[in-house]
C-alpha positions in Angstrom: 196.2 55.8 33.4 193.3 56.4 35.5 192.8 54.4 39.6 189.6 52.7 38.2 192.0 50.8 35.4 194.0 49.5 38.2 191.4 48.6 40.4 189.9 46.6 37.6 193.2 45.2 36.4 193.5 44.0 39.8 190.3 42.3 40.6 190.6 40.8 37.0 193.7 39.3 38.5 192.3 38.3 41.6 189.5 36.6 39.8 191.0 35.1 37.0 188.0 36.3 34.8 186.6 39.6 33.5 183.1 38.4 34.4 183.9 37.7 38.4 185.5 41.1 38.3 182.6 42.5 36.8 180.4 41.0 39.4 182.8 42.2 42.3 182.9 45.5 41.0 179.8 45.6 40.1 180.3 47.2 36.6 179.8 45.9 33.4 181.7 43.1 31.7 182.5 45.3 28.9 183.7 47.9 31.0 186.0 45.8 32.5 187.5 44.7 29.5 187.6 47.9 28.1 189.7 49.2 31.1 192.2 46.2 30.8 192.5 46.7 27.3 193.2 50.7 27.5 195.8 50.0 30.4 197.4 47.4 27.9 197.6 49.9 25.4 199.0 52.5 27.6 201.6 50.6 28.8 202.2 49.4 25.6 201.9 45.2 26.6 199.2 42.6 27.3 199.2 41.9 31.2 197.2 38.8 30.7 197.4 35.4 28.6 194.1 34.9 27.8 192.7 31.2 27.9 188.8 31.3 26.7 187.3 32.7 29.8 189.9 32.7 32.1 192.4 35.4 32.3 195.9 34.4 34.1 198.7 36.9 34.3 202.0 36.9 32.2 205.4 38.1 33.5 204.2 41.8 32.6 201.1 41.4 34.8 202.7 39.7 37.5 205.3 42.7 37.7 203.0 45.0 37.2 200.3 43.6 39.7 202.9 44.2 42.1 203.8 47.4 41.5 199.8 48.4 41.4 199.5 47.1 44.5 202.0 48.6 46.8 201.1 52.3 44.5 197.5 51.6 45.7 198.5 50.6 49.3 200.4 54.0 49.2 197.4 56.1 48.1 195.5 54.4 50.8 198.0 55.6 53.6 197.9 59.2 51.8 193.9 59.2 52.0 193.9 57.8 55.5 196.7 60.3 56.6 195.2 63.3 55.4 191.7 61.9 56.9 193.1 61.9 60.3 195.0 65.1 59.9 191.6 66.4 58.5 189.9 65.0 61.7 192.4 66.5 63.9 190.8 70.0 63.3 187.3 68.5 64.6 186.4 67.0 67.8 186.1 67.5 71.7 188.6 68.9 73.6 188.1 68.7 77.6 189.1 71.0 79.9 189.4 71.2 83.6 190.7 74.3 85.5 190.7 76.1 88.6 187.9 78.5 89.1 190.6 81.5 89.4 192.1 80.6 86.0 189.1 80.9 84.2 188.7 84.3 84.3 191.2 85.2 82.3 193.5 82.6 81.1 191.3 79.9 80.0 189.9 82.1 77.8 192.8 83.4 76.2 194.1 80.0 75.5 190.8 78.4 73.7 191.0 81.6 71.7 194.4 80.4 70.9 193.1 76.7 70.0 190.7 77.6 68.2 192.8 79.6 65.7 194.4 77.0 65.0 191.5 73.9 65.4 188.4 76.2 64.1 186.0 72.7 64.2 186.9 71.6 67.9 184.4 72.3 70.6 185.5 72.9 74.2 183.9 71.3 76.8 185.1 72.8 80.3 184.7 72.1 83.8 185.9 74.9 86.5 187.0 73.8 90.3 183.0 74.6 91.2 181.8 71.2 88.9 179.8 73.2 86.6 180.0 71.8 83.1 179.6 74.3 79.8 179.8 73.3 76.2 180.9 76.2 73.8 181.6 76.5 70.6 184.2 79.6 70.4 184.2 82.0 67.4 187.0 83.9 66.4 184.2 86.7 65.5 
């Protein structure tokens, strides 16, 4: 079973016919039908009662709409949780200290960051109102 079956089996639902789908998807009507058909014969029942044109979903589609859904919701959450974990690494972080700290503390703990956030830049602003950007290497 492959994501773009579902996706199609979904939007065939949503439209009612393969040809909307199509259109949404903006694939083929054969390859919509195609998908629907190999998903049918993976899971081994037709999902849809077909009426001429118009595709409406049977008990096995409405159960397995379902369950499609809430399995694509939960991809969606995976992708967007690793994205923002991803981002996490990336960025600008600010920093304000005391002139006396920056000698030799302030250094010690961007080191620090950036072993573990290689992507973020520091941005850092010491007692005197000087501003430097850096991008710290662990080289």
């Amino acid at each position: 079973m492959e994501l773009y079956q579902l996706r199609y089996f979904q939007a065939v639902a949503e439209t009612g016919t393969l040809r909307e789908a199509a259109e949404q998807l903006s694939v083929s009507q054969s390859a919509v039908s195609r998908a629907v058909s190999m998903l049918e014969a993976e899971i081994g029942v037709e999902l849809f009662t077909r009426r001429g044109r118009a595709n409406e979903l049977n008990r096995f589609g409405r159960e397995f709409l379902q369950a499609s859904l809430a399995a694509r919701r939960g991809l969606d959450t995976a992708v967007a949780g690793v994205r923002e974990l991803a981002g996490a690494d990336s960025g600008t972080i600010s920093l304000g200290f005391l002139h006396s700290l920056g000698v030799a503390t302030v250094p010690q703990l961007i080191r620090l960051h950036h072993e573990r956030l290689p992507g973020a830049r520091f941005q850092c602003d010491n007692a005197r109102g000087t501003w430097c950007t850096a991008t710290w290497s662990t080289a």
